[in-house]
C-alpha atoms as an extended CHARMM CRD file, in Angstrom:
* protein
*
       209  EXT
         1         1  UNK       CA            -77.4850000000       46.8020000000      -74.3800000000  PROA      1               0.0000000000
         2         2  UNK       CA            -74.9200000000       44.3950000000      -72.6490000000  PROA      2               0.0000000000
         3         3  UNK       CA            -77.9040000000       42.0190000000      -71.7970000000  PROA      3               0.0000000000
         4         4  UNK       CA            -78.1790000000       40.4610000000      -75.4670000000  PROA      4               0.0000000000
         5         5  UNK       CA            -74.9410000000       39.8540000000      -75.1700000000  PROA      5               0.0000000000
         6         6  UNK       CA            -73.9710000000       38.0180000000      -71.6780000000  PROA      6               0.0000000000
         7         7  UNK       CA            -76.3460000000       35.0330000000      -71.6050000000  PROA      7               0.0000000000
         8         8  UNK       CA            -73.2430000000       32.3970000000      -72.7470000000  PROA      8               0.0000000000
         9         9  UNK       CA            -69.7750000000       32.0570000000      -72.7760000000  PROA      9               0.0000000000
        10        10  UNK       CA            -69.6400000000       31.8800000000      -76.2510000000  PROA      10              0.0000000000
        11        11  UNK       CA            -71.9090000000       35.1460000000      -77.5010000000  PROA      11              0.0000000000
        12        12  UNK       CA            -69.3520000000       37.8240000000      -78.5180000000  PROA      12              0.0000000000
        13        13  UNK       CA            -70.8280000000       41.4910000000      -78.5360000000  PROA      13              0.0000000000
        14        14  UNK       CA            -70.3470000000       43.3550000000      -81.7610000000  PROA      14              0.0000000000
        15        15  UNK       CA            -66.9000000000       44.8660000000      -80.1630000000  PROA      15              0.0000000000
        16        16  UNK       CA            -65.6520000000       41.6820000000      -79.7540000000  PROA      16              0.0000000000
        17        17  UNK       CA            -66.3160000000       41.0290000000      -75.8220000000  PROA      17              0.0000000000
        18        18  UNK       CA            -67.2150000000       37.8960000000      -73.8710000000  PROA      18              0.0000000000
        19        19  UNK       CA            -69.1130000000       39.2630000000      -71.3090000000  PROA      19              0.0000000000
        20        20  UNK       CA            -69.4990000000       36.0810000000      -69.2190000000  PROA      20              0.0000000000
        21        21  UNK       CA            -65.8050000000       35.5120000000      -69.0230000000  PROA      21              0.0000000000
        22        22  UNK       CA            -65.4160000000       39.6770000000      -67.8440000000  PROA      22              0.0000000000
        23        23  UNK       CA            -67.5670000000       38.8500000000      -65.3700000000  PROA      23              0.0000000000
        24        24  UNK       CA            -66.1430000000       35.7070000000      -63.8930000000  PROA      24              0.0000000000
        25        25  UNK       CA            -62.6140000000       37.7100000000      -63.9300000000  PROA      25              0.0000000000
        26        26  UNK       CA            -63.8810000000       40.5060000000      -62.0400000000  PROA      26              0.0000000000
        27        27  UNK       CA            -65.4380000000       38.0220000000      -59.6070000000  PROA      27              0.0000000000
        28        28  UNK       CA            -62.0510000000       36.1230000000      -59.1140000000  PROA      28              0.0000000000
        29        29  UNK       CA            -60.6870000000       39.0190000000      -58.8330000000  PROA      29              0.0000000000
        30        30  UNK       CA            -62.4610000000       40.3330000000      -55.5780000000  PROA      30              0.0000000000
        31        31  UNK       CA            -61.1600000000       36.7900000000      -54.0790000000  PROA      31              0.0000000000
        32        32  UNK       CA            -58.5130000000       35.4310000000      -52.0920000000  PROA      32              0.0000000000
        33        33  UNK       CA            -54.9250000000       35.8380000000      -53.7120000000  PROA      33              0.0000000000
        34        34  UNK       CA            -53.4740000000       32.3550000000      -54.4120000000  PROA      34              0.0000000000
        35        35  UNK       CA            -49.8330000000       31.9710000000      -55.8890000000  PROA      35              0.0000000000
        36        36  UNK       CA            -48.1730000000       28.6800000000      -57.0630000000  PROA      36              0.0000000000
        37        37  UNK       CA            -44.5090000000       27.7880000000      -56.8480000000  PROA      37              0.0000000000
        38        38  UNK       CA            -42.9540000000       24.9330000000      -58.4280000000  PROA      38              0.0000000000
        39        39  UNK       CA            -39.3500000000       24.4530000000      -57.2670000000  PROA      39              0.0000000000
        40        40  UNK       CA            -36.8860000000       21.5620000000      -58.0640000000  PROA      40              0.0000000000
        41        41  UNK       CA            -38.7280000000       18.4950000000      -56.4390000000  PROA      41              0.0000000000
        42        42  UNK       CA            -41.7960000000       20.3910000000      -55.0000000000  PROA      42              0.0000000000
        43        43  UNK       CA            -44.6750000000       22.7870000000      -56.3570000000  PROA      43              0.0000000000
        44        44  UNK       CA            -46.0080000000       24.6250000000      -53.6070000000  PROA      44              0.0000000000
        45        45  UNK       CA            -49.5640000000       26.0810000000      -53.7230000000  PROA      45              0.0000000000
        46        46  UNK       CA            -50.4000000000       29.0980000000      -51.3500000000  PROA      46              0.0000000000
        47        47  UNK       CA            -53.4160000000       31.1370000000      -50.7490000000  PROA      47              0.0000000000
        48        48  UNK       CA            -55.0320000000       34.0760000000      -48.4370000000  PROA      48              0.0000000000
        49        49  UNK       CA            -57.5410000000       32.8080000000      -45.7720000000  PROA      49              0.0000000000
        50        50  UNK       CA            -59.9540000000       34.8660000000      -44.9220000000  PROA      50              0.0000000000
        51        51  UNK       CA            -61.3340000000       34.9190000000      -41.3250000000  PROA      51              0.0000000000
        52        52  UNK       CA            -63.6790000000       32.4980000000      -40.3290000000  PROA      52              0.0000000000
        53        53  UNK       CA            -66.7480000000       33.1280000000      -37.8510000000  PROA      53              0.0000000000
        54        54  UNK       CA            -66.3850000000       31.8010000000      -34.5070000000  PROA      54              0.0000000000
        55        55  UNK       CA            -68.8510000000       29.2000000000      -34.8900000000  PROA      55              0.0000000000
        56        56  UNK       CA            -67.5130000000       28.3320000000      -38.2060000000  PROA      56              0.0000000000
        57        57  UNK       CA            -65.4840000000       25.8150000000      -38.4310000000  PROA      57              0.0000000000
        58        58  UNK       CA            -61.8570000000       26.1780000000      -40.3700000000  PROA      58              0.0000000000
        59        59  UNK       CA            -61.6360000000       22.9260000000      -41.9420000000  PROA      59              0.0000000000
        60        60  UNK       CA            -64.7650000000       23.4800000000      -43.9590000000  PROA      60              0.0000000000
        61        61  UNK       CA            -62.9490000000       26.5060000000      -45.5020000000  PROA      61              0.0000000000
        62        62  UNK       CA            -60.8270000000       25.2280000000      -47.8350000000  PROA      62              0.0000000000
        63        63  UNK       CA            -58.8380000000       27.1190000000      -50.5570000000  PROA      63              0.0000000000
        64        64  UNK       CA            -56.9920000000       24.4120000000      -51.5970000000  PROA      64              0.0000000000
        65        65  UNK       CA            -58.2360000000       20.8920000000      -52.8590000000  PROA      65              0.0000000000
        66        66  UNK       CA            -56.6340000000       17.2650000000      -54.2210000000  PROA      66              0.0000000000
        67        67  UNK       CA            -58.2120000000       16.5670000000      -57.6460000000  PROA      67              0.0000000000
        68        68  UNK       CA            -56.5690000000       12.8840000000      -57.7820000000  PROA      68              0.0000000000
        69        69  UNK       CA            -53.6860000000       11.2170000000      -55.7300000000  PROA      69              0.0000000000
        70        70  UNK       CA            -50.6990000000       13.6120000000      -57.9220000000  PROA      70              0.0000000000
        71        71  UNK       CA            -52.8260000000       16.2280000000      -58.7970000000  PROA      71              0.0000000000
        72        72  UNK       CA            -54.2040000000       19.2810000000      -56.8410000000  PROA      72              0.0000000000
        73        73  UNK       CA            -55.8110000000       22.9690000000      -57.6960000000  PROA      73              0.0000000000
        74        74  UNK       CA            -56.0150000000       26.2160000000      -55.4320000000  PROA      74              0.0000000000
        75        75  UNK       CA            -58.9220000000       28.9460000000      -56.4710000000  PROA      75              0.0000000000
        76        76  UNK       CA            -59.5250000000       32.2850000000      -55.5370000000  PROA      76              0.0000000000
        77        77  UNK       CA            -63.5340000000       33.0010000000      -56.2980000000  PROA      77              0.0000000000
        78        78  UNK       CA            -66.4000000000       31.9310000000      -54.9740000000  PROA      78              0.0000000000
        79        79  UNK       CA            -66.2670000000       28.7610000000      -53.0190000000  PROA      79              0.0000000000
        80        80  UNK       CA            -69.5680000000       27.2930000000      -53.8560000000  PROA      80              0.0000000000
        81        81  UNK       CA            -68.6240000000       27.9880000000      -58.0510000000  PROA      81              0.0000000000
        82        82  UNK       CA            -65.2830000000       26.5470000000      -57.1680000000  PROA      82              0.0000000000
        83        83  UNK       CA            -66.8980000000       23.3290000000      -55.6700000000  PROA      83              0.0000000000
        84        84  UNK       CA            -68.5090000000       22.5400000000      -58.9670000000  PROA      84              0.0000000000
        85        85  UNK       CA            -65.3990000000       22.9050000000      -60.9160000000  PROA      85              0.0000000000
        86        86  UNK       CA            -63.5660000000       20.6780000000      -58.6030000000  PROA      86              0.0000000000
        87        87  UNK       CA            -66.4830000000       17.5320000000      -58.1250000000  PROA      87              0.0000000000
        88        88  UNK       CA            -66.6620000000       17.9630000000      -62.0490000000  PROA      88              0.0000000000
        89        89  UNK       CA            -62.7100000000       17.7650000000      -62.5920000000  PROA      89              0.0000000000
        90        90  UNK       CA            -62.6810000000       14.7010000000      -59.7770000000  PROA      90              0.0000000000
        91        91  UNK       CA            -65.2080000000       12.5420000000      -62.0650000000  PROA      91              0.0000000000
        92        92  UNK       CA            -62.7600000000       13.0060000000      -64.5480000000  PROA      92              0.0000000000
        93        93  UNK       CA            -59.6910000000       12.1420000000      -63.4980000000  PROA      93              0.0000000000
        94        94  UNK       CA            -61.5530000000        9.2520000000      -62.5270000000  PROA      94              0.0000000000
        95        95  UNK       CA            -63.1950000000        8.4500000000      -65.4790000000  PROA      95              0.0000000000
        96        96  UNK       CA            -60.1330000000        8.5350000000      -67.6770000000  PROA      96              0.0000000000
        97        97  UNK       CA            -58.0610000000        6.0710000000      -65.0350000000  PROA      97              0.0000000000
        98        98  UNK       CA            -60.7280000000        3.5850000000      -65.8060000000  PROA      98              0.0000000000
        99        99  UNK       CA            -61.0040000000        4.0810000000      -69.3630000000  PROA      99              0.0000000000
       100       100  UNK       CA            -57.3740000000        4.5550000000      -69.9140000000  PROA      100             0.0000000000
       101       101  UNK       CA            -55.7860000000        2.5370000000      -67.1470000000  PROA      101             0.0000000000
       102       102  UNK       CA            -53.6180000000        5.6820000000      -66.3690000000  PROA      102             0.0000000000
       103       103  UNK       CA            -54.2170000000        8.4740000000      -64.1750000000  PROA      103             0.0000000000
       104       104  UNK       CA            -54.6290000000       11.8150000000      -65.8790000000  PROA      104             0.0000000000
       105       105  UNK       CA            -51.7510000000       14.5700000000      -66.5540000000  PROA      105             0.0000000000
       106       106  UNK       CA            -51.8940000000       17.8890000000      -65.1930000000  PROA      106             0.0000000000
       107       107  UNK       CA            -52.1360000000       19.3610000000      -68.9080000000  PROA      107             0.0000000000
       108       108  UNK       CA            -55.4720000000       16.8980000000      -69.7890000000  PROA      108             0.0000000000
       109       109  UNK       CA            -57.0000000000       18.1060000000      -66.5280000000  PROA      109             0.0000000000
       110       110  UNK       CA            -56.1820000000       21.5670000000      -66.8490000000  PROA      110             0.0000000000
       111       111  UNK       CA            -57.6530000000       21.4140000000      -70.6270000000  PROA      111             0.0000000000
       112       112  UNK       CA            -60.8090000000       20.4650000000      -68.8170000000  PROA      112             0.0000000000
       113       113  UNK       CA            -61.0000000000       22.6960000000      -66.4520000000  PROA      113             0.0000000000
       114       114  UNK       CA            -60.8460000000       25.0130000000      -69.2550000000  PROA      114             0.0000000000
       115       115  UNK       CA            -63.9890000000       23.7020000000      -70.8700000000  PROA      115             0.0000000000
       116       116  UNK       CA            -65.8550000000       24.1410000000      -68.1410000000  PROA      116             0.0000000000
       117       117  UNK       CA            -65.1200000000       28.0910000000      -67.0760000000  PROA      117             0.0000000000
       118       118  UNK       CA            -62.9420000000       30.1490000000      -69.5660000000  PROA      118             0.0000000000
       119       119  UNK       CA            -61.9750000000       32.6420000000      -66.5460000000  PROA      119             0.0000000000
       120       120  UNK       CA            -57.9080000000       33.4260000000      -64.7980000000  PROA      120             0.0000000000
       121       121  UNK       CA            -58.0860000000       31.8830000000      -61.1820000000  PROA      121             0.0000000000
       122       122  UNK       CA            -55.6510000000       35.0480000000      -60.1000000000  PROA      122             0.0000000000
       123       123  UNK       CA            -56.8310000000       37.0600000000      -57.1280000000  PROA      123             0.0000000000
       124       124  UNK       CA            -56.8830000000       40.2330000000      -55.7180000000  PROA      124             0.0000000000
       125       125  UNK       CA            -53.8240000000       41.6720000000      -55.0410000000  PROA      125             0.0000000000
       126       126  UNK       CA            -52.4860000000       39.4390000000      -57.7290000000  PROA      126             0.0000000000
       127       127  UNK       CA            -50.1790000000       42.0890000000      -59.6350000000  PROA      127             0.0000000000
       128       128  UNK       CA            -48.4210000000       42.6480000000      -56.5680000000  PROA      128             0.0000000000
       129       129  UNK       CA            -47.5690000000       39.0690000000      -55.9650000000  PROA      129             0.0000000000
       130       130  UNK       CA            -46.7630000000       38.5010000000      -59.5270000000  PROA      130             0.0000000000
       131       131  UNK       CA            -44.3380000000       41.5560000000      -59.2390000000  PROA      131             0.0000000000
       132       132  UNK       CA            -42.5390000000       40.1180000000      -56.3130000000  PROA      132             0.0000000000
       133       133  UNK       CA            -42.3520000000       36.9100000000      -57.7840000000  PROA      133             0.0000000000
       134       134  UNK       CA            -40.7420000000       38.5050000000      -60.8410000000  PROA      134             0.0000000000
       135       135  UNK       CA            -37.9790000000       39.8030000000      -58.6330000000  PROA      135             0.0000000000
       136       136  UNK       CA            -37.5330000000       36.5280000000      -56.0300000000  PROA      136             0.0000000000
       137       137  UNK       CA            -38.1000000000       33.6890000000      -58.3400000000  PROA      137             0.0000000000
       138       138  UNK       CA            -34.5190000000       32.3410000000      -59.2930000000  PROA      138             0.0000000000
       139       139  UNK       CA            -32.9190000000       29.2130000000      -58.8680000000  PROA      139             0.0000000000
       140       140  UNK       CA            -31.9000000000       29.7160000000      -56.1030000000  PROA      140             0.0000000000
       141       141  UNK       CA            -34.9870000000       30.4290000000      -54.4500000000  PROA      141             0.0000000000
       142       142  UNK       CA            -36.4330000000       26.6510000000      -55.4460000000  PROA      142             0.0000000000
       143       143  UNK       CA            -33.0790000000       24.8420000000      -55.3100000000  PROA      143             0.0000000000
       144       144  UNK       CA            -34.6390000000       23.5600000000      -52.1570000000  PROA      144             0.0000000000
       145       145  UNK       CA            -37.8980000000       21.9700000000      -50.9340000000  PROA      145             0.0000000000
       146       146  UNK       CA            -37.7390000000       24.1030000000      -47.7960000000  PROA      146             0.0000000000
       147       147  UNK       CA            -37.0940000000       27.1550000000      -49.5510000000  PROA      147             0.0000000000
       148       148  UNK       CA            -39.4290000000       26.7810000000      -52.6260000000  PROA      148             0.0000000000
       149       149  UNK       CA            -41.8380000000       27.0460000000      -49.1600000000  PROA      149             0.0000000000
       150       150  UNK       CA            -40.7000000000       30.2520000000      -48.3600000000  PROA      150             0.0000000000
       151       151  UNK       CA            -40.8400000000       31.6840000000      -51.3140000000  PROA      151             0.0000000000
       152       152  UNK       CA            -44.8200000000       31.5000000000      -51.4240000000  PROA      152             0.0000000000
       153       153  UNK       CA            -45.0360000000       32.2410000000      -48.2030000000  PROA      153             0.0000000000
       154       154  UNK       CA            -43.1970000000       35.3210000000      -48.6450000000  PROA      154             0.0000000000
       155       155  UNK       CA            -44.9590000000       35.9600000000      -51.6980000000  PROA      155             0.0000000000
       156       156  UNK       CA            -48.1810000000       35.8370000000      -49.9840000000  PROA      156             0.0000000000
       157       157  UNK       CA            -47.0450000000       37.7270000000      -46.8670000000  PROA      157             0.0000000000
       158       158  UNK       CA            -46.5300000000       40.8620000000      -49.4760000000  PROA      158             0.0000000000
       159       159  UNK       CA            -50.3340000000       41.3240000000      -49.6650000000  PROA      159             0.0000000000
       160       160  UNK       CA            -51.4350000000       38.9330000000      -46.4910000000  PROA      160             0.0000000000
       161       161  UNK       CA            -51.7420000000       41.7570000000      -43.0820000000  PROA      161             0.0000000000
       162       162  UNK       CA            -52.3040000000       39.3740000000      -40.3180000000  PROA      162             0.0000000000
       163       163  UNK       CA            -49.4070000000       37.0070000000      -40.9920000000  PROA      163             0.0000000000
       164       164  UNK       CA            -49.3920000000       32.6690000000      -40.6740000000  PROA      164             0.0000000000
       165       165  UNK       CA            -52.7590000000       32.4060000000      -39.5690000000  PROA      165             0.0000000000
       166       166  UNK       CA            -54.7220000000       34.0870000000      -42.7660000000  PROA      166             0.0000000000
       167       167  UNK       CA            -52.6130000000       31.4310000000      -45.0260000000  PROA      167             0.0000000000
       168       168  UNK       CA            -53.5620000000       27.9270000000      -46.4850000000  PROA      168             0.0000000000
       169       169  UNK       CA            -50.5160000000       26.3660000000      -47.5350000000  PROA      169             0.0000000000
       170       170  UNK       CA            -50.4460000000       22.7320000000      -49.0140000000  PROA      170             0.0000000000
       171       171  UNK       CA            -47.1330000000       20.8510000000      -50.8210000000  PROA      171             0.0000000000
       172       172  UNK       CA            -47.3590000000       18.0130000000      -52.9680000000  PROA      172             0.0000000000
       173       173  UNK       CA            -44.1570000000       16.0890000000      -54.4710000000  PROA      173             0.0000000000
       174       174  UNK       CA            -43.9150000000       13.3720000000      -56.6980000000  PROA      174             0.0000000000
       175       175  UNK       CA            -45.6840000000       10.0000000000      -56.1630000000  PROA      175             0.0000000000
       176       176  UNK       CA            -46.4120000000       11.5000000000      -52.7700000000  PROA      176             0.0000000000
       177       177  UNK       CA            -50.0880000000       12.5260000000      -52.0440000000  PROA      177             0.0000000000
       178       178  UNK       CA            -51.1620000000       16.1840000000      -51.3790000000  PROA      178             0.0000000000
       179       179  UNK       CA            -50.1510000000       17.6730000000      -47.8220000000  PROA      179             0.0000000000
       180       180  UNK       CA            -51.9170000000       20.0330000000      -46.0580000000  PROA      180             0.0000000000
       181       181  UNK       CA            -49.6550000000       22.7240000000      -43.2920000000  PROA      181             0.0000000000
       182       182  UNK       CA            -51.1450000000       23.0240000000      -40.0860000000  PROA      182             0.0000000000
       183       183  UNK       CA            -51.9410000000       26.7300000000      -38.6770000000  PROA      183             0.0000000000
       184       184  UNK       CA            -48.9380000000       26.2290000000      -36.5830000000  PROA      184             0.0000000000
       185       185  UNK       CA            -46.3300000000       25.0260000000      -39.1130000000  PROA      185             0.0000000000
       186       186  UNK       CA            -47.3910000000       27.9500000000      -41.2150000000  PROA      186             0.0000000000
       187       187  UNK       CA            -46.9010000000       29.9940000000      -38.3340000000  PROA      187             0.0000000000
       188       188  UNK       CA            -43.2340000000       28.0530000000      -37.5500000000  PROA      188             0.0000000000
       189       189  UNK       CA            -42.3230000000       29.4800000000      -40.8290000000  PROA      189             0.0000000000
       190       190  UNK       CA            -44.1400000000       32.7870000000      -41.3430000000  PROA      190             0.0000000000
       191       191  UNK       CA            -41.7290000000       33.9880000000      -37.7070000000  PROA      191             0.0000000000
       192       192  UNK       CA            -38.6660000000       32.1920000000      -39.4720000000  PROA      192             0.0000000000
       193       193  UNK       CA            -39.2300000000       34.4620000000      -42.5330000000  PROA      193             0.0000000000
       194       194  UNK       CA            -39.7500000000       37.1920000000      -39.9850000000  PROA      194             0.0000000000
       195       195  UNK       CA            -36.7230000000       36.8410000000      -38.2080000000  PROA      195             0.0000000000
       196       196  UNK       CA            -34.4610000000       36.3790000000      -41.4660000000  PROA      196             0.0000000000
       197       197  UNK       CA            -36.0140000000       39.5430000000      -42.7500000000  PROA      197             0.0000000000
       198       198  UNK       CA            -35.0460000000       41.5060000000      -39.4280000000  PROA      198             0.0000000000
       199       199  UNK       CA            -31.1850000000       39.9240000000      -39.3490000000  PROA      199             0.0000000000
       200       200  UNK       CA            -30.9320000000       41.1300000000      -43.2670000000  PROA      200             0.0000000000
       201       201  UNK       CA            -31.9090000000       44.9610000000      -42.2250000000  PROA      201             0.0000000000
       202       202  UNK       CA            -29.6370000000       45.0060000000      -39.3180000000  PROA      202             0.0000000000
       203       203  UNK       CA            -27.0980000000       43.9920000000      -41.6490000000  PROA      203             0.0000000000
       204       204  UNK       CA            -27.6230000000       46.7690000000      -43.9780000000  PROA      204             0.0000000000
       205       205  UNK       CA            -28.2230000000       49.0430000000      -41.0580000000  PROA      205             0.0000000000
       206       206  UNK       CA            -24.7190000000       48.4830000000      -40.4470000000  PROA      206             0.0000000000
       207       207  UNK       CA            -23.2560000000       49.3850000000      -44.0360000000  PROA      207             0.0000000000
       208       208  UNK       CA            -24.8800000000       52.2890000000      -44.0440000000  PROA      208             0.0000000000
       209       209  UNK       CA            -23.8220000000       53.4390000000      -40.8270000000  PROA      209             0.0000000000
């Protein structure tokens, strides 16, 4: 019954669901959590790397992309529908600095993202990141570059097993271009986060005692 019903993004059933857009959610949601911070100067994109094969290499894994020189995107499906989004979206922000003489804003390329695929780029695991988030995110928390860091970090460490080196991490800041973490800066500050953590319960260890 469903098939007459899920051949377009724009064919409602007679209950009112897109099945095409279901679909591409429950896809995205099977993927890789990703989480976005913005703090005060920064935004900070984060997401869970899965493990590679040994003869695969890491750089051609990439959760994490540069659109245009100030603007970048993380997804959490299917690589291979991501890539289309993303060579799609880079013609674009192209195409309107020539015809414009400006490069694009983050809402007119988000817009056409939209156009293209109508589905959340989310994640599994994505409630419980959205949950912590809810609790950590404060002023505070993004009142510095290096801390607006930690805060996805630790975000993604709430759902992420095998610590710094299942995490993509990138940082981009105003008229700077996109920067990628290395597996061992990631790993610098996944064991700084660890160690904080440890001091805190040893501190509360000793109220209670």
């Amino acid at each position: 019954m469903t098939s007459r019903y899920d051949r377009a993004i724009t064919v409602f059933s007679p209950d009112g669901h897109l099945f095409q857009v279901e679909y591409a959610q429950e896809a995205v949601k099977k993927g890789s959590t990703a989480v976005g911070i913005r703090g005060t100067n920064i935004v900070v994109l984060g997401v869970e790397k899965k493990s590679v094969a040994k003869l695969q290499d890491e750089r051609t894994v990439r959760k994490i992309c540069a659109l245009d020189d100030h603007v970048c995107m993380a997804f959490a499906g299917l690589t291979a529908d991501a890539r289309v989004v993303i060579n799609r979206a880079r013609v674009e922000c192209q195409s309107h600095k020539l015809t414009v003489g400006d490069p694009v804003t983050v809402e007119y390329v988000t817009r056409f993202i939209a156009t293209l695929k109508q589905a959340n780029a989310i994640g599994q695991s994505a409630k419980t990141v959205r949950e912590f988030l809810e609790k950590n995110y404060t002023e505070d928390a993004i009142a510095s570059d290096s801390e607006a860091i930690k805060l996805a970090i630790r975000a993604l460490l709430e759902v992420v097993q095998s610590g710094g080196k299942n995490i993509e991490l990138a940082i981009i800041r105003r008229n700077q271009p996109l920067k990628m973490f290395s597996a061992k800066e990631i790993e610098l500050q996944v064991t700084a986060i660890e160690k904080e953590k440890e001091e805190t319960e040893k501190k509360k260890s000793k109220k209670t005692a």
